[in-house]
C-alpha positions in Angstrom: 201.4 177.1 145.8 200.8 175.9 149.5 202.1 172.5 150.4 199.5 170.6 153.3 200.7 169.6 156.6 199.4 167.2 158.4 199.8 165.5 162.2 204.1 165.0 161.7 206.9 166.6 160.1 210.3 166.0 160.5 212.6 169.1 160.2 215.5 168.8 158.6 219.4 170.7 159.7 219.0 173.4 157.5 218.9 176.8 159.5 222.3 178.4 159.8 223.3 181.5 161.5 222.9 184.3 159.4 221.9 182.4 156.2 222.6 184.5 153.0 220.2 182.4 150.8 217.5 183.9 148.8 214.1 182.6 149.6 214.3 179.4 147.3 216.8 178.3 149.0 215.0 179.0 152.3 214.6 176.1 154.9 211.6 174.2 155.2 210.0 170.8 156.9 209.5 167.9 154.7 206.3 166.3 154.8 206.2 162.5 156.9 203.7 160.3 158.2 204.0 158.4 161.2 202.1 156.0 162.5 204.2 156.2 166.0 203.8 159.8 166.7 200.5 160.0 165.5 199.4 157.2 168.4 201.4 160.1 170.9 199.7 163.2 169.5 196.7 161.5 170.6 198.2 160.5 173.8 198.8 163.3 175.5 195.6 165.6 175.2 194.7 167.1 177.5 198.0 168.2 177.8 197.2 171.1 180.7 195.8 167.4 182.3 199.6 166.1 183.5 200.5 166.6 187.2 204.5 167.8 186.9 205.6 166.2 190.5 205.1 162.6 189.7 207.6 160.9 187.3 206.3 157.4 186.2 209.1 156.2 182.5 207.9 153.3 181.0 210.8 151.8 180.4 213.9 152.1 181.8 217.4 152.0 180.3 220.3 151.5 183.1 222.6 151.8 180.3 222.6 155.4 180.2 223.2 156.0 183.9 226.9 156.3 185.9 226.3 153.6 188.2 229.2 152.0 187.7 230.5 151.7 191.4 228.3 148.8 193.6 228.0 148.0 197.3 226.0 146.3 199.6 224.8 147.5 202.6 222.8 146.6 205.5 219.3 148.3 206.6 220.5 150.9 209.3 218.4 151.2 212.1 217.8 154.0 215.0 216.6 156.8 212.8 214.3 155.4 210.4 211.2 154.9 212.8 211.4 158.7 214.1 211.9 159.6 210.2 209.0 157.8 209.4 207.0 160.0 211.7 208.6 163.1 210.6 207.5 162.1 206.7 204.1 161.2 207.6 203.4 164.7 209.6 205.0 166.9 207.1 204.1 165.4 203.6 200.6 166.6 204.5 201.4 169.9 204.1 203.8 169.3 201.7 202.9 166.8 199.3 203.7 169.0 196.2 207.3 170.3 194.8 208.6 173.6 196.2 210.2 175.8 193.9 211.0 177.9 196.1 211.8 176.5 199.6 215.4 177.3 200.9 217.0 174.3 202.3 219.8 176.1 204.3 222.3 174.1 202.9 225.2 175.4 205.7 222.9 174.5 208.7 221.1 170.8 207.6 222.0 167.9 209.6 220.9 165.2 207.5 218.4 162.9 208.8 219.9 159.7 207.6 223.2 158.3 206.5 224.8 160.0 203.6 225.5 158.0 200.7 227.3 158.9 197.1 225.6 159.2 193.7 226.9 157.3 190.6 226.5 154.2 193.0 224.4 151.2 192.8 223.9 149.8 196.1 222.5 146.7 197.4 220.8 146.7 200.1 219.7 143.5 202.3 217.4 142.2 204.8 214.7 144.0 203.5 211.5 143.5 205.2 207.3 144.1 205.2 206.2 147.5 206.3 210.3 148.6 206.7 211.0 152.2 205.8 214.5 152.9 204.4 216.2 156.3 203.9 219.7 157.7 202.7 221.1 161.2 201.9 222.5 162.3 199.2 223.8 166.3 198.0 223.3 167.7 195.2 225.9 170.1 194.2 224.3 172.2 191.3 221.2 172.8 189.9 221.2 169.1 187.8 218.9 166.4 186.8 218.3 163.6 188.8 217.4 160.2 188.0 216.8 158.4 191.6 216.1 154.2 190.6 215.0 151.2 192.5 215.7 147.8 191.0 216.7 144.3 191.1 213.3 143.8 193.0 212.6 139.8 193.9 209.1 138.3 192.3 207.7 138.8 196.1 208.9 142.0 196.5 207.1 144.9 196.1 208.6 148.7 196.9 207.7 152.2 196.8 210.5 154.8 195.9 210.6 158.7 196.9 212.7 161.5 196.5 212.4 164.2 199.2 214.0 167.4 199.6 215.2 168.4 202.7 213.9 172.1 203.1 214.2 175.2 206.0 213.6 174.5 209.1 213.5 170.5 208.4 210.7 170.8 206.2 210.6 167.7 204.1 209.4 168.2 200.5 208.0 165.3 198.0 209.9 165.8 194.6 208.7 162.8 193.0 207.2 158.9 194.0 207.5 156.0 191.7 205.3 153.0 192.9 204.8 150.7 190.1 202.4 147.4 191.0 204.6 144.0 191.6 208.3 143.9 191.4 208.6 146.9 189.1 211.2 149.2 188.7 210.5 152.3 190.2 212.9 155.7 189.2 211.8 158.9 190.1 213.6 161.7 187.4 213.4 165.3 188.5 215.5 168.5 187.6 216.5 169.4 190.9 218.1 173.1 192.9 221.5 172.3 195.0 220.6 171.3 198.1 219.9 168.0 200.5 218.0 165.0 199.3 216.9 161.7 200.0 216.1 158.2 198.7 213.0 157.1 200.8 211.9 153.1 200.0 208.7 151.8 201.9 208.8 147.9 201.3 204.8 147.2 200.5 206.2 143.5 200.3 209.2 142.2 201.0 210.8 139.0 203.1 214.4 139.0 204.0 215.0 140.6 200.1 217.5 142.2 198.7 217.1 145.4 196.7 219.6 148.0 194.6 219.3 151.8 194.4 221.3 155.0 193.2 221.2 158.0 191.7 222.7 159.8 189.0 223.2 163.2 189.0 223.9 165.3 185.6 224.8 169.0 185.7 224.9 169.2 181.5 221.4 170.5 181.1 219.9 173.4 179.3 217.3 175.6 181.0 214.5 174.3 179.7 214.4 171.1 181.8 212.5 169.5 183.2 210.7 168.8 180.3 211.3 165.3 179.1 208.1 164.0 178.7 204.5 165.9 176.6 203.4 166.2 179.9 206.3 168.5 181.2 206.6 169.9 178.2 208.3 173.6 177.9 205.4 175.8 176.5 206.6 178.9 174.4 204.8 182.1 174.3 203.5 183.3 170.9 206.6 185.9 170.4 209.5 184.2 167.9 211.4 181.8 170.4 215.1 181.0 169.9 215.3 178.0 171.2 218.7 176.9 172.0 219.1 173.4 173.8 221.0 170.4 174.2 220.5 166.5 174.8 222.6 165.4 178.1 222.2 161.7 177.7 220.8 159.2 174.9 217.6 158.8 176.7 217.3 162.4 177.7 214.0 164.2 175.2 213.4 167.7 175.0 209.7 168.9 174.2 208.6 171.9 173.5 204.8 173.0 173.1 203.9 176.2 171.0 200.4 177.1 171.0 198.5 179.8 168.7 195.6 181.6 169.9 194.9 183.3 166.2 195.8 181.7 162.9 199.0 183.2 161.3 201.8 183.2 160.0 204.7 181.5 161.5 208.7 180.4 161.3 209.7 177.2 161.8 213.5 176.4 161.2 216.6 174.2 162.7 220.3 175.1 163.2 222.1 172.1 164.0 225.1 173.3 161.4 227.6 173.0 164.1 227.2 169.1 164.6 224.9 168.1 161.8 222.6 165.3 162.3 223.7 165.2 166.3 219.6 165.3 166.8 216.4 164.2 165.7 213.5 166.7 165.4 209.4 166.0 165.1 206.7 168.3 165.2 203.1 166.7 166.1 200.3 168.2 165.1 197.9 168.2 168.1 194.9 170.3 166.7 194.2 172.6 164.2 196.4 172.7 160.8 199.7 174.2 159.1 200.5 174.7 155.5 203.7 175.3 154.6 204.9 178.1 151.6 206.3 176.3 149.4 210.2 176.6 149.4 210.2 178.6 152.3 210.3 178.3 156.2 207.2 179.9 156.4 203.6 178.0 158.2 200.2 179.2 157.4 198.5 177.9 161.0 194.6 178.1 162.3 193.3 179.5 165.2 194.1 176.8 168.3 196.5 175.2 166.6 198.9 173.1 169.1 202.2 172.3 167.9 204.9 169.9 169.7 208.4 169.8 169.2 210.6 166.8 169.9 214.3 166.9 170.0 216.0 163.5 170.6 219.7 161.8 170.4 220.5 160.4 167.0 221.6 157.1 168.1 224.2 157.3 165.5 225.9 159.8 167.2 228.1 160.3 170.3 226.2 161.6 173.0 227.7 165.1 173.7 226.0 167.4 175.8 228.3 170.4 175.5 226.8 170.6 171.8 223.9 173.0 171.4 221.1 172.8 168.8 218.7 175.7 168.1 215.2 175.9 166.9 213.2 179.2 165.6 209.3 178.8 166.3 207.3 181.6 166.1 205.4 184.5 163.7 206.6 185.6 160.5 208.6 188.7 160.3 206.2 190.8 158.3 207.3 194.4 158.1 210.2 196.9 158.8 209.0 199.5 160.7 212.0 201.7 160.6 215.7 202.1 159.4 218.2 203.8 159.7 222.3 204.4 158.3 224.4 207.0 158.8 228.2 208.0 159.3 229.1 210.6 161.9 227.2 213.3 162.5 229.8 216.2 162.3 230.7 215.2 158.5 230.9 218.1 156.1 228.8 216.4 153.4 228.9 216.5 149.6 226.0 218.1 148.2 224.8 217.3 144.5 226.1 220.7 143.2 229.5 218.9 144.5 229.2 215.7 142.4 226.2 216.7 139.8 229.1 215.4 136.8 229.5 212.8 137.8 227.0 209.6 137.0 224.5 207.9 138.9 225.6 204.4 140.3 222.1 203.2 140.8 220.4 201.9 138.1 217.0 204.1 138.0 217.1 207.8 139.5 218.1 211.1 138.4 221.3 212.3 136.3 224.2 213.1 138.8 225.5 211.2 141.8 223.8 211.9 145.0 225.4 210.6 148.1 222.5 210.0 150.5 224.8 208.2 153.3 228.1 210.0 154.1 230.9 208.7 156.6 234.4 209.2 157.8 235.2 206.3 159.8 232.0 204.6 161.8 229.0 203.7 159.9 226.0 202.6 162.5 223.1 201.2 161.0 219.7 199.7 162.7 216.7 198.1 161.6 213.3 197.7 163.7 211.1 194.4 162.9 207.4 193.5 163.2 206.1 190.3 163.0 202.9 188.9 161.7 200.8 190.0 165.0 202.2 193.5 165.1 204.0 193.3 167.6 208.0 193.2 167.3 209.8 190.7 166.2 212.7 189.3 167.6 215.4 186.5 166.8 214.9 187.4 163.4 218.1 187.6 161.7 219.2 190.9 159.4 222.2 191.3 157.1 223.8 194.4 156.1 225.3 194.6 153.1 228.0 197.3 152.1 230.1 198.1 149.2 232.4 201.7 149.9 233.0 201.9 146.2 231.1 200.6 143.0 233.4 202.8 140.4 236.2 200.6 138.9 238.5 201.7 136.5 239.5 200.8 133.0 242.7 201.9 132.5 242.8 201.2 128.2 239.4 203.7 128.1 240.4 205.6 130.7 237.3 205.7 132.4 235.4 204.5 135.2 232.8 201.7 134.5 229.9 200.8 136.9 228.3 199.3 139.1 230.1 196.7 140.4 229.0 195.9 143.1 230.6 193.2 145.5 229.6 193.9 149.2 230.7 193.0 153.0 228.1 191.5 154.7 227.6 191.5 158.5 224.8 190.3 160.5 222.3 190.4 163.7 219.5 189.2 165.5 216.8 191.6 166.5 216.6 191.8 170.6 213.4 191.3 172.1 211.7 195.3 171.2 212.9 193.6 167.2 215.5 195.9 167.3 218.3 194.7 165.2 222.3 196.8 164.8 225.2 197.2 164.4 228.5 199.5 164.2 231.0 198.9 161.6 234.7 200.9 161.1 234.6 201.4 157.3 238.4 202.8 158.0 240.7 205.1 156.2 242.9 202.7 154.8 240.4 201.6 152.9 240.2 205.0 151.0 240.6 204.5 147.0 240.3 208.0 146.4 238.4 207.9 143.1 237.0 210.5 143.2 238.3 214.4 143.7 236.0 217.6 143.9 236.6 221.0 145.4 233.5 221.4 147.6 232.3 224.7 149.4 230.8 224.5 152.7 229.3 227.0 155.8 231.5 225.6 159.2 230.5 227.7 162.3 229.0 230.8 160.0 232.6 230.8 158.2 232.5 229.6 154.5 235.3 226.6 154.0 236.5 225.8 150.6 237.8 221.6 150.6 239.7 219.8 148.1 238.0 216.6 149.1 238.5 212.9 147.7 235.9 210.1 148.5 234.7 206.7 147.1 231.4 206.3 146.1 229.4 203.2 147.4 226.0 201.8 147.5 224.7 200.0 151.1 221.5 197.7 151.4 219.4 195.6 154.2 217.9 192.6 153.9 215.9 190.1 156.2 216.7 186.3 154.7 213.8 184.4 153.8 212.0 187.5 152.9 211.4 190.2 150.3 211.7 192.6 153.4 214.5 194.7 153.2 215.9 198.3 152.0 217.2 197.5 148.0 216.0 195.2 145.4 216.8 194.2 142.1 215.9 196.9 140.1 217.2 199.6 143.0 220.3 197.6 144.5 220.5 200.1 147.2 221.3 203.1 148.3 224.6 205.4 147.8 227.7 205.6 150.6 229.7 208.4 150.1 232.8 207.0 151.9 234.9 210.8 152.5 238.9 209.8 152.7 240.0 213.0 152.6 239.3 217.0 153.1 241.6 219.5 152.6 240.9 223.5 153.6 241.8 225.7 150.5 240.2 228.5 151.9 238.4 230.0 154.6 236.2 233.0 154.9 234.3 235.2 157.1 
């Protein structure tokens, strides 16, 4: 039974680490309608349509900005005219963001007075056609948010950011220029280096204005991407996304787009701080179904999927807290696997142990050892996802047991299985490749079991007294029925060798 998706859902905290639950316990997106981000869906196609350098907020909340210091200054004078010419020959050429301009940080000699952010400063005597500049340094690779207010009903001003570049290159980060007395802010993730308000009064008469900046270093490495328009877009391989919120009006969106209809994860971990974020998913074309009781989305071909993470207001804003989001296709096979102890260990062979019984429920008479280790079991798993190709972030647990026999000391026998394993976990890297080692250790030698083994070491035949424990290991992917063991077979058998004594040699 498929459960219909359509235009919203709201995901829920329920992705954690490396979840143990079986699949009915799996995470999943509740179905919700609404009317508010069914109006933005539509909004923002064409999506590819949004030009990144211009930042134009709708609304602006000076709440959330460190501008707590104010002071008023006077227009300076001297520099601004010869600026003014610089601008207007240079931002021709330069009328876009560079990425990758240097702005040789130890040489710049900034072209107007330098001024501190966190800072909302008046300025005065503001007049028609003036052109007004300050510096300012950014100090590590932040977001900006550069603001203009406090604008008289006559006054009307233009705000830009410019970096200053190599060989006094100025460069256009962003321009605000609202119609009217509007508030103009210009928000930007920015590269350390030398910037500058620059304020062009388009109407103005003796006014008084205020400015800042504030600068915030607390940001993931997905930013800029604030708005649909700057959205982060994710390739079609399983993203980890791992993210956090830097200030109450900061968003984070995140556009995942599939090019042929399959299956696909979607799941949340905020189990760290629970309910420190809100999360949406819009619908923007095409359609998702979910599996019932699972994390798993049926989409179509073209499908266009956008994530929202936002501040629950509720909350403290905290941006050294992380949240994490899996988006991307289904793990749908295991290609390989592989467990095994050292390689020099002098195994037990079925003649060794053929009296003894079979710990697995189904199989032949005897106990057969098929995994054998001293001290270091390694064990590795290779993914595929729902395209093929490999998939990675998917989480794997290994389970272990190094010995199933318990004893019953009134019968005087051993009794079986019981089976109560160690689990660890992993993610698969980006090939899907998923391991780990684990040091099974000596002391944890029960010594059940004792048989008097004969083996061939370097062409001489070796007679042990050797004593082991006899386990069972198993894989499993969560949310899946991949895996190596099942219900009816719970695994496979771990001969866990404590000791081996030499009786004999020969030859």
């Amino acid at each position: 039974m498929r459960k219909h998706l359509s235009w919203i859902l709201l995901l829920p905290s329920v992705f954690s680490g490396y979840a143990l639950a079986g699949a009915e316990n799996a995470p999943y997106f509740d179905q919700l309608l609404s009317a508010d981000h069914a109006q933005l869906s539509q909004k923002v196609a064409p999506i590819e349509s949004a030009q990144r350098q211009t930042f134009v907020p709708m609304q602006l909340d000076l709440s959330d900005l460190d501008l707590s210091d104010k002071v008023s200054i006077l227009p300076q004078a001297g520099k601004l005219e010869g600026l003014a010419e610089h601008v207007a020959k240079t931002s021709a050429q330069n009328l876009m963001l560079s990425a990758t301009a240097e702005d040789g940080s130890d040489t710049v000699t900034p072209l107007c007075d330098t001024l501190a952010a966190g800072t909302l400063y008046t300025l005065s005597g503001v007049q028609k056609d003036g052109v007004y500049c300050y510096h300012f340094e950014v100090k590590k690779r932040s977001k900006i948010m550069a603001l203009l207010v406090g604008q008289a009903e006559t006054t009307d001003m233009k705000l830009s950011v410019l970096r200053h570049g190599a060989n006094d290159q100025l460069f256009i980060v962003g321009t605000s220029d609202h119609s009217g007395n509007a508030d103009e802010v210009v928000s930007a993730v920015v590269e350390p280096g030398h910037y500058y308000w620059y304020m062009e009064a388009k109407a103005a008469e003796n006014a008084s204005i205020q400015f800042g900046v504030s600068i915030d270093s607390n940001i993931d490495t997905y930013e800029p991407n604030d708005t649909p328009q700057t959205s982060t877009r994710l390739p079609e391989t399983r993203n980890m996304i791992v993210g956090n919120i830097d200030s109450a009006s900061d968003l984070d969106y995140y556009l995942y787009t599939v090019e042929k209809g399959k299956k696909i994860d979607i799941e949340v971990d905020d189990s760290h701080s629970p309910k420190q974020w809100l999360f949406s998913l819009s619908v923007l074309s095409g359609s998702v179904e979910r599996e019932a009781n699972t994390s798993h989305y049926l989409v179509t071909e073209g499908t266009q999927l956008l994530l929202q993470v936002k501040h629950n207001p509720e909350k403290t804003v905290d941006a050294s807290k992380q949240y994490r989001v899996l988006l991307g296709p289904s793990v749908a096979s295991m290609k390989s696997s592989s467990v095994q102890g050292e390689p020099d260990v002098v195994r037990l062979m079925l003649k060794d142990t053929a009296h003894l019984p079979n710990i697995l429920r189904h199989g032949p008479t005897g106990l057969y050892l098929t995994t054998q280790v001293y001290n270091k079991l390694t064990w590795q798993v290779v993914l595929t996802d729902s395209t093929g190709q490999p998939a990675a972030n998917a989480p794997v647990n290994f389970y272990y047991d190094l010995n199933v026999f318990k004893y019953d000391y009134q019968s005087e026998q051993y009794f079986y299985p019981f089976y109560e394993p160690t689990v660890v976990g992993a993610y698969t890297n980006n090939q899907g490749v998923a391991k780990g080692e684990i040091i099974v250790g000596r002391n944890n030698c029960e010594v059940e079991f004792e048989v008097i083994q004969e083996a061939y070491v370097y062409n001489h035949k070796v007679t042990y007294r050797t004593g082991f424990d006899a386990g069972i290991w198993s894989i499993k992917v969560p949310g899946t029925s991949i895996g190596v063991g099942g219900s009816e077979v719970p695994g496979v058998t771990l001969g866990h060798i404590c000791t081996q004594k030499v009786l004999n040699v020969e030859g």
